[in-house]
C-alpha positions, 0 to 999 in steps of 0.5 A, a space after each residue: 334658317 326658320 324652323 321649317 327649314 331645321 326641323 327638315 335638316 334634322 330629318 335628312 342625316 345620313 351616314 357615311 360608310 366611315 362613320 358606319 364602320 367606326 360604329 360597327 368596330 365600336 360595337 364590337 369592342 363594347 357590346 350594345 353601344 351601337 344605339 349610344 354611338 348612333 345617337 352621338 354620331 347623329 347629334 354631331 352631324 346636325 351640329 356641324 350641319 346646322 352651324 355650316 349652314 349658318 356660317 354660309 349665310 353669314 358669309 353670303 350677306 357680306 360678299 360683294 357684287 362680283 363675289 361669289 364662294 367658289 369652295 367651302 369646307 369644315 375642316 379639323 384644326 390640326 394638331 401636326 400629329 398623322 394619327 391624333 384628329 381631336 384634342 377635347 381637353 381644353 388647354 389653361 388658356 381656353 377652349 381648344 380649337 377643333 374645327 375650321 369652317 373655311 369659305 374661299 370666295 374667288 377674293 377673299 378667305 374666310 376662316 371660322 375656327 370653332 369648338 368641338 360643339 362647333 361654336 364659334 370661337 374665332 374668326 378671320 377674314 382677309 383678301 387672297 392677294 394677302 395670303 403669303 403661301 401655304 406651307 405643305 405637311 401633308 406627308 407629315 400630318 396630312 396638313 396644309 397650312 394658310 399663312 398670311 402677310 399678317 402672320 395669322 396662320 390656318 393649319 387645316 386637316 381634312 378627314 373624309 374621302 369627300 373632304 378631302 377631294 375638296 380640300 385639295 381641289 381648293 388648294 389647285 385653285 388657289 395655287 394654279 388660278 391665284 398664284 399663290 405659292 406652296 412651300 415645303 414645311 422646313 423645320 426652323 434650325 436653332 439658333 446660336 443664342 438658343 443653344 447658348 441658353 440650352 447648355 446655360 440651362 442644361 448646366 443649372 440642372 446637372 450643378 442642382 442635381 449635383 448638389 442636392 445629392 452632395 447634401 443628402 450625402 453629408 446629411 447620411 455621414 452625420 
């Protein structure tokens, strides 16, 4: 992408009614925000814009002859919870994940998850045959998760009408067109060994709690 083609990006964002209601319902919370909001609206559009765009040519150099992008989406990495869309805060172990570019090709998935300033902080690649199935929470926290033979997992949420529509869309495909199959979510039971190690620890806590209270006690008598 040159600077021609950016700078006319940066003169083309446009907002969804979404995004307009979120500003005016901001706005009546806290008086004369509106111009603070536009503005990090406005940039958060061209982030994802631009890094979309840039990704999608990236993917575009390594498709093969008769390989061709047959969906393509920015998605939220999710989180498993139905009303918590982003997690900023960074964890101990780095920066968190908050979106997911996703490029499904009629081969291959390509997988871009990225920071909230949509920075590249992983990717993956890996051919559709090597999809084990998708796992379906999406009346749980509206998520669809990709699991592959490799045990790398994609857990993505769509937000937005549009997204949405795509997002689903890509799913039929890749179920009535690929065969891949769509597994219920199933909480995993507990096994023996761990309800073992539970009451083992529940038993170390109660004796700890016992104890301590049994010396302050004693040290309260003298």
């Amino acid at each position: 992408m040159d600077d021609r083609e950016l700078l006319k990006l940066l003169n083309t964002i446009e907002y969804s009614e979404e995004e307009i209601n979120a500003i005016e319902e901001s706005a009546l919370e806290a008086p004369n925000s509106v111009g603070e909001d536009l503005y990090n609206v406005k940039n958060d559009k061209i982030l994802r814009k631009v890094a979309f765009m840039r990704l999608e040519e990236k993917v575009n150099e390594s498709l093969l002859e008769d390989e061709k992008i047959e969906y393509k989406m920015i998605m939220l990495q999710s989180n498993y919870e139905k009303e918590i869309f982003r997690i900023y805060s960074a964890p101990v172990w780095g920066e968190p994940r908050v979106y997911i570019a996703l490029f499904i090709t009629n081969k291959r998935i390509f997988a871009y998850k990225m920071s909230k300033l949509y920075e590249v902080l992983e990717e993956y690649c890996n051919e559709i045959k090597n999809l084990k199935h998708l796992i379906n929470l999406w009346e749980k926290c509206d998520t669809i998760t990709f699991e592959f033979n490799d045990e790398f997992a994609i857990s993505a949420r769509a937000y937005g009408e549009d997204n949405r529509r795509i997002f689903m869309e890509a799913i039929k495909y890749l179920n009535e067109s690929k065969g891949i199959k769509i597994d219920e979510f199933r909480q995993p039971k507990a096994s023996i060994i761990s309800w073992i190690l539970y009451i083992i620890l529940f038993a170390i806590l109660i004796g700890t709690v016992v104890f301590n209270i049994k010396d302050q006690v004693i040290s309260f008598l003298k």
